[in-house]
MMTF fields as JSON, N, C-alpha, C and O atoms, coordinates in Angstrom:
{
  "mmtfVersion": "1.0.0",
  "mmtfProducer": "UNKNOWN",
  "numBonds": 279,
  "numAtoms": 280,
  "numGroups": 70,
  "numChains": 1,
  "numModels": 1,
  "chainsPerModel": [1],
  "groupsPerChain": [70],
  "chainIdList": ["A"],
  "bondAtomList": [4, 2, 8, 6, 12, 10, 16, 14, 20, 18, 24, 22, 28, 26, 32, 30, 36, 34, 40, 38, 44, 42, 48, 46, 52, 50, 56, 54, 60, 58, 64, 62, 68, 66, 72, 70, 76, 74, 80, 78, 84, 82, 88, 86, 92, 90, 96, 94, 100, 98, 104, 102, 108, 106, 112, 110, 116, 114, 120, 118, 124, 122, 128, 126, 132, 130, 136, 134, 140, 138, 144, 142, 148, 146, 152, 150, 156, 154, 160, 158, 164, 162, 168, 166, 172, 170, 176, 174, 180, 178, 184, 182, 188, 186, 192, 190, 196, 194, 200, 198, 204, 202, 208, 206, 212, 210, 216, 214, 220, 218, 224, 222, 228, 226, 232, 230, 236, 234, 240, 238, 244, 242, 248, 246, 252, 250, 256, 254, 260, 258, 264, 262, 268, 266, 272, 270, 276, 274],
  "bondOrderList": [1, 1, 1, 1, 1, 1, 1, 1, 1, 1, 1, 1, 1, 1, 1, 1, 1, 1, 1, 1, 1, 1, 1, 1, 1, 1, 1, 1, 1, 1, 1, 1, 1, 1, 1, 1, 1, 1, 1, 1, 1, 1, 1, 1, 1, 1, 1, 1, 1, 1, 1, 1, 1, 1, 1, 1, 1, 1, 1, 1, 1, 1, 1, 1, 1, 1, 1, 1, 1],
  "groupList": [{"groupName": "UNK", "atomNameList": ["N", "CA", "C", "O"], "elementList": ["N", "C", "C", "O"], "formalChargeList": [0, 0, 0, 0], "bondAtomList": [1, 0, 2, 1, 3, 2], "bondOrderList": [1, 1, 2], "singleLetterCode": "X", "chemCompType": "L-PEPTIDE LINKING"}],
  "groupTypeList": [0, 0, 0, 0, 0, 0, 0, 0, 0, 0, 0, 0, 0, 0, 0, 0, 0, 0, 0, 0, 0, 0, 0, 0, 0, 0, 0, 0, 0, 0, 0, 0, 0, 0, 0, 0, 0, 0, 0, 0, 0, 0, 0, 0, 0, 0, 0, 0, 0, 0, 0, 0, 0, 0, 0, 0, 0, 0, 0, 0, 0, 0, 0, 0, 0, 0, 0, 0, 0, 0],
  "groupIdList": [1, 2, 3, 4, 5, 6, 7, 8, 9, 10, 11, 12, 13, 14, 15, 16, 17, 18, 19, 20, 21, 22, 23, 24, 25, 26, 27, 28, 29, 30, 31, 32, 33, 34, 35, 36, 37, 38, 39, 40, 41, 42, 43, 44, 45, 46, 47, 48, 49, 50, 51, 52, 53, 54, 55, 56, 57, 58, 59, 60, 61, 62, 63, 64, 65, 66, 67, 68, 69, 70],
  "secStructList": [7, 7, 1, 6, 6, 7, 2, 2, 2, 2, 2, 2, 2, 2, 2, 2, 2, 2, 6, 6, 1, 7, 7, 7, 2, 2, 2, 2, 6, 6, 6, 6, 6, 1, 2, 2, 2, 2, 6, 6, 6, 7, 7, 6, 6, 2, 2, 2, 2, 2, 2, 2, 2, 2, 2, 6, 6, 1, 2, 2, 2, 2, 2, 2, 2, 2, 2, 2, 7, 7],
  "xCoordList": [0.802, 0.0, 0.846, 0.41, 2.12, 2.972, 3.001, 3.843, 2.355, 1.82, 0.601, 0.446, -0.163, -0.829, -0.61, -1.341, 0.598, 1.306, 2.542, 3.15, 2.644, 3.311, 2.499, 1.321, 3.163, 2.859, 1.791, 0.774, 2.627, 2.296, 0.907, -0.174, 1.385, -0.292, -1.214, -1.991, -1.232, -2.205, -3.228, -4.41, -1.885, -1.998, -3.0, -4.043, -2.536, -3.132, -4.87, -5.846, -4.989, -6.578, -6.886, -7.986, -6.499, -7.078, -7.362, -8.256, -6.709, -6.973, -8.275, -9.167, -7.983, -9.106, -10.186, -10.909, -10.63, -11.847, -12.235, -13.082, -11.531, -11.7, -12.094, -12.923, -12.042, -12.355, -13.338, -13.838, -13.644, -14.995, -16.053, -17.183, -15.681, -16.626, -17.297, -18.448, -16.794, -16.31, -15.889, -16.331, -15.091, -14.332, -13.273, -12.595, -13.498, -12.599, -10.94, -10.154, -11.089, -9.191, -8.572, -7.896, -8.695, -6.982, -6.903, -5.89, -8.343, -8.829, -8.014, -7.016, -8.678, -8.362, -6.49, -5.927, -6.025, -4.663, -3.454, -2.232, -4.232, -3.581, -4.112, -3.121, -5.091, -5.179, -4.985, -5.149, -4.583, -3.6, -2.037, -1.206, -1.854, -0.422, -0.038, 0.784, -1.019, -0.619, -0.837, 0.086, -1.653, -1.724, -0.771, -0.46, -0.121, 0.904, 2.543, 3.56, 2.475, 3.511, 3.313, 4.269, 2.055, 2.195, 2.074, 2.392, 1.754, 2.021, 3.51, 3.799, 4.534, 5.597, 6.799, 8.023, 6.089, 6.844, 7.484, 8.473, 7.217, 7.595, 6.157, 4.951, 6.774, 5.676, 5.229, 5.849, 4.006, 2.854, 3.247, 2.444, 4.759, 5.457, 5.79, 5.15, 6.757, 7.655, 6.748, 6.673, 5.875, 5.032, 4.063, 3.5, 3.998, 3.238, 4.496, 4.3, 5.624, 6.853, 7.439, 7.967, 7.084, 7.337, 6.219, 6.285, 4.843, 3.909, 4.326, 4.305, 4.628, 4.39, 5.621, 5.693, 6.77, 7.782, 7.829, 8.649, 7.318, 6.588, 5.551, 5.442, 4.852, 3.901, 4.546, 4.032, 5.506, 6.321, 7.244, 7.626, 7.714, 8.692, 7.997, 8.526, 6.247, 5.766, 4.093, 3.013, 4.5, 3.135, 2.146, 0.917, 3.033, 2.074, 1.454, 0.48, 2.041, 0.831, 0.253, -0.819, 0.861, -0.168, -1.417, -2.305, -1.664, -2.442, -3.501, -4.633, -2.829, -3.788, -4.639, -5.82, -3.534, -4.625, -5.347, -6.304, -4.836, -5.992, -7.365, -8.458, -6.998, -8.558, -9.266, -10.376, -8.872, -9.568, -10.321, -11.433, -9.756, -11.013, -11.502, -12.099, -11.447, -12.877, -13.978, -15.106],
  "yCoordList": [-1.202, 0.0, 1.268, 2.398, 0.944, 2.628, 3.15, 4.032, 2.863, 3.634, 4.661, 5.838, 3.857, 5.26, 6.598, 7.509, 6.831, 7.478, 8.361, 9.303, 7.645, 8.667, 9.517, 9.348, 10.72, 12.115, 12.206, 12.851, 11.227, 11.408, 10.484, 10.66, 9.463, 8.594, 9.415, 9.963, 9.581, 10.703, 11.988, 12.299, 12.604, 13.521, 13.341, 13.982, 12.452, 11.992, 11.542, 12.244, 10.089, 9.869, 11.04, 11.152, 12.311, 13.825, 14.496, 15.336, 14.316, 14.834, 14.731, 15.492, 12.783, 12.145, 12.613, 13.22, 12.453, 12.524, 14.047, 14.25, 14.625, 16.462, 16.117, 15.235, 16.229, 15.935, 15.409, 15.627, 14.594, 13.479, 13.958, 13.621, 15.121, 15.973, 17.049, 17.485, 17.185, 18.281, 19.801, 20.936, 19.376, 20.938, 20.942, 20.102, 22.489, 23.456, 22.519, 22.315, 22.318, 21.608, 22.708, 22.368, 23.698, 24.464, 24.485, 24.347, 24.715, 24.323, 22.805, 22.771, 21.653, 20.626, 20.051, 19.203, 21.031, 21.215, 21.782, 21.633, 22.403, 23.766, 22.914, 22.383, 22.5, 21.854, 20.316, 19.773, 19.786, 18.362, 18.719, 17.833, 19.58, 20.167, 20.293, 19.738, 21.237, 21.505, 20.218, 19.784, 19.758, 18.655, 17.678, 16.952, 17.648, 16.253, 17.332, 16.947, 18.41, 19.415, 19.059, 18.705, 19.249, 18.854, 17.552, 17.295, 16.681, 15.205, 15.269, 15.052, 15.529, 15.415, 16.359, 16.458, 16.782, 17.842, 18.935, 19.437, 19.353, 20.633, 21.786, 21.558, 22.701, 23.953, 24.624, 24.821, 24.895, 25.642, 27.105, 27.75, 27.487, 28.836, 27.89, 27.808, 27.237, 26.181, 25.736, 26.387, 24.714, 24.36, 24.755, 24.171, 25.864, 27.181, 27.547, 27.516, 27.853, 28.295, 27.128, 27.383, 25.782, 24.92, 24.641, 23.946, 25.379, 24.561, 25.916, 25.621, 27.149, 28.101, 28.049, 28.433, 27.386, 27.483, 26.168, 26.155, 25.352, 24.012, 24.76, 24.342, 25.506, 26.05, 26.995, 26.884, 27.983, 28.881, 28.322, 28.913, 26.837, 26.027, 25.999, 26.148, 25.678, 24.556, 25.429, 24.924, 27.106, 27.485, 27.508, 27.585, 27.418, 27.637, 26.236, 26.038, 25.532, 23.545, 23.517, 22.929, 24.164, 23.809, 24.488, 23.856, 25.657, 26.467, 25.85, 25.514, 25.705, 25.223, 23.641, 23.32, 22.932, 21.827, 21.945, 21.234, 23.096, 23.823, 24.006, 23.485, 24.798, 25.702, 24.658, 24.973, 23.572, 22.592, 21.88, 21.497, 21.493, 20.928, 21.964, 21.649, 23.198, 23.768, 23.365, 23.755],
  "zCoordList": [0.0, 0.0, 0.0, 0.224, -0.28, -0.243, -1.577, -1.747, -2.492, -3.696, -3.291, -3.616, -2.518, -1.878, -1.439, -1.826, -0.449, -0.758, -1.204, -0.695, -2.375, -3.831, -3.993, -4.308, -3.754, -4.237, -5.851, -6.108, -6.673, -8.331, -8.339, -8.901, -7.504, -7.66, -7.245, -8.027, -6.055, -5.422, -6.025, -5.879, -6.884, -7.331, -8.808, -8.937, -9.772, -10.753, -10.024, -10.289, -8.969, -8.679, -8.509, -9.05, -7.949, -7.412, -8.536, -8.438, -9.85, -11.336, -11.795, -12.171, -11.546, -12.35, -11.898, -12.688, -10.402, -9.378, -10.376, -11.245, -9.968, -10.038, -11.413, -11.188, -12.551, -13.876, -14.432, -15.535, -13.506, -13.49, -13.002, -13.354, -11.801, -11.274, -12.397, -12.387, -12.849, -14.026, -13.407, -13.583, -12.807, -11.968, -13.15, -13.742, -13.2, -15.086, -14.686, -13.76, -15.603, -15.923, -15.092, -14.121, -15.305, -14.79, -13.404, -12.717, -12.953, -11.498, -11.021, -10.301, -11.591, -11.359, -11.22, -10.528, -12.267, -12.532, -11.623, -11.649, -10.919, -9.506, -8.517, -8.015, -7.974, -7.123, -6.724, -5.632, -7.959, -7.789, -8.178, -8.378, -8.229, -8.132, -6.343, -5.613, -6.157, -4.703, -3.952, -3.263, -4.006, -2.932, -2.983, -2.038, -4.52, -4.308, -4.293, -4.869, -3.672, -3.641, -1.616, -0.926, -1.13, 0.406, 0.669, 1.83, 0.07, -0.146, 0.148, 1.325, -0.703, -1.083, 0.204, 0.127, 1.023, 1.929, 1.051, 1.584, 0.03, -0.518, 0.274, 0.369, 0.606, 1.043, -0.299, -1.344, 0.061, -0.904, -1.709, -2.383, -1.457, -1.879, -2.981, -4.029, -2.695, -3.731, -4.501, -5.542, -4.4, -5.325, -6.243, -7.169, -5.785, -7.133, -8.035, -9.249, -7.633, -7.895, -9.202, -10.284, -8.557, -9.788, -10.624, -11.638, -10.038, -10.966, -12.279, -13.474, -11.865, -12.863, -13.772, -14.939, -12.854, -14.265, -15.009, -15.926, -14.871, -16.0, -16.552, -17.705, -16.388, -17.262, -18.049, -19.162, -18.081, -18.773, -19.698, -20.708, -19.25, -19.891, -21.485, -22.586, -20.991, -22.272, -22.533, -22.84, -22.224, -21.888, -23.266, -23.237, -24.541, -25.647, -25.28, -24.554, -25.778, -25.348, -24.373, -24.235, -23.474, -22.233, -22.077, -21.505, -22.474, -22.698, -23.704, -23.357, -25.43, -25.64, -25.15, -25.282, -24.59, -23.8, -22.886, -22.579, -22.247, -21.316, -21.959, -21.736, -22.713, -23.513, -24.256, -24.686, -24.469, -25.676, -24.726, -25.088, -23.01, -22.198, -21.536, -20.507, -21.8, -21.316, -22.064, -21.762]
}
């Protein structure tokens, strides 16, 4: 049961759930970021900090895969 908690497993079922709910992708996207960022013992400064420079890395694609599941 220590796949349970992995940060990335976690984080992904928290995607899916959220998605399935139909909570907006980017929503769903920021908030399974953070949780597998305090999963992971990184603090909530840091983990916005990396979610935004993976998004700057790759922001044209990511964006549009954003906008195509709204």
């Amino acid at each position: 049961m220590d796949f349970l908690t992995n940060p990335i497993v976690v984080s992904v079922l928290i995607l899916c759930g959220l998605c399935l709910a139909r909570v907006n992708v980017l929503v769903s996207l920021i908030l399974s970021a953070l949780i597998a960022g305090q999963i992971g013992g990184i603090g909530l400064a840091d983990s916005m900090k990396l979610l935004a420079d993976g998004f700057s890395a790759n922001a044209t694609t990511a964006l549009s895969y954003i906008l195509l599941g709204t």
